[in-house]
C-alpha positions in Angstrom: 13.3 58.8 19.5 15.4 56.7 17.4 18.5 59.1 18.6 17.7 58.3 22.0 19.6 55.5 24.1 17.4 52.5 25.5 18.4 52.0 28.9 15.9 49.5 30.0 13.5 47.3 27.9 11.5 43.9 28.1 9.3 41.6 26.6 6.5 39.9 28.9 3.9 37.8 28.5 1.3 40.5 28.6 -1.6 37.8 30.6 0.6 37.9 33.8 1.1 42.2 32.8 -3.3 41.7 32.8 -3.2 40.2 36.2 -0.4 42.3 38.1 -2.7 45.3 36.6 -5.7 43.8 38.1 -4.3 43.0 41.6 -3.3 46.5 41.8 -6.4 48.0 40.9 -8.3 46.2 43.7 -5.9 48.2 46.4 -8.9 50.2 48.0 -7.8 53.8 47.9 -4.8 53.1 45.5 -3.9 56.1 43.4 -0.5 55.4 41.6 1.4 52.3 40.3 5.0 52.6 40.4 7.2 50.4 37.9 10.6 49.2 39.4 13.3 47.9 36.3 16.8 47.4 37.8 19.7 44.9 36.7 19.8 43.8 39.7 17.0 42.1 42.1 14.2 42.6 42.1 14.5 43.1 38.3 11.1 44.0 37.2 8.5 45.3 40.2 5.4 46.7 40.1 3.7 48.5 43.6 0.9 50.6 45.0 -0.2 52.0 48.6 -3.5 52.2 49.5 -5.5 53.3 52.2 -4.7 50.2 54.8 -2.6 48.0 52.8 0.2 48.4 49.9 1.0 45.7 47.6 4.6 44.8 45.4 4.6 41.8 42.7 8.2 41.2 41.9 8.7 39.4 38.4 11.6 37.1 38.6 14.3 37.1 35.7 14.6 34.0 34.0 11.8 33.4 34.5 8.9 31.9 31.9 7.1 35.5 32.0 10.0 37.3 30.0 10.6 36.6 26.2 13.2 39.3 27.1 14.5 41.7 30.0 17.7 43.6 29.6 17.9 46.3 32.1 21.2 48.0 32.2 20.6 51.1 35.6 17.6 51.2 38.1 14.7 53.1 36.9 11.5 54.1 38.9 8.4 55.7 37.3 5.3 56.7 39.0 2.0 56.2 36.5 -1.5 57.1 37.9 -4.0 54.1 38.6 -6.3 55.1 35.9 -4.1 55.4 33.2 -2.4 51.8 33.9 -6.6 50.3 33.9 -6.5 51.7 30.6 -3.7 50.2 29.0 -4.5 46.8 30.8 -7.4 46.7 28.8 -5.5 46.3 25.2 -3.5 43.6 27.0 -6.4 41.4 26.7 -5.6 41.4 22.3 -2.0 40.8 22.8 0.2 37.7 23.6 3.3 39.9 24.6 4.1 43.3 25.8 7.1 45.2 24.6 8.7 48.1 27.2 
């Protein structure tokens, strides 16, 4: 990995990351979390559809919530629900998150 370029990479406070998380899980019927990083806005998003209803939660740069954000191209992944609840429940020992 350490040959491999970093396009995109932050530092946030990982109790707003625990409550983003937790929004989205409460989507009846929601399936998959899809994570939004672009240099432009919005600069860090995360979104789910469910069944009646989708939701977005946009986190602002410059905002208090980043210790850091450098995002240098639009990138979009696609993580199931599940796997998201489980790594929101280590955000609960942390102060920040690094991706």
């Amino acid at each position: 990995f350490n040959n491999s370029p970093v396009v995109n990479k932050g530092i946030v406070k990982s109790e707003q990351l625990r409550d983003a998380f937790s929004e989205l899980s409460e989507l009846p019927g929601a399936a998959t979390v899809s994570v939004l990083m672009s240099p432009e806005t919005p600069f860090f998003r995360l979104s789910t559809q469910g069944q009646t209803a989708s939701c977005e939660i946009d986190f602002p740069k410059g905002d208090e919530t980043f210790t850091q954000l450098n995002c240098k191209k639009l990138l979009q992944c696609e993580y199931r629900l599940s796997l998201i609840q489980q790594a929101g429940k280590a955000l609960s020992y942390s102060d920040k998150t690094f991706f």
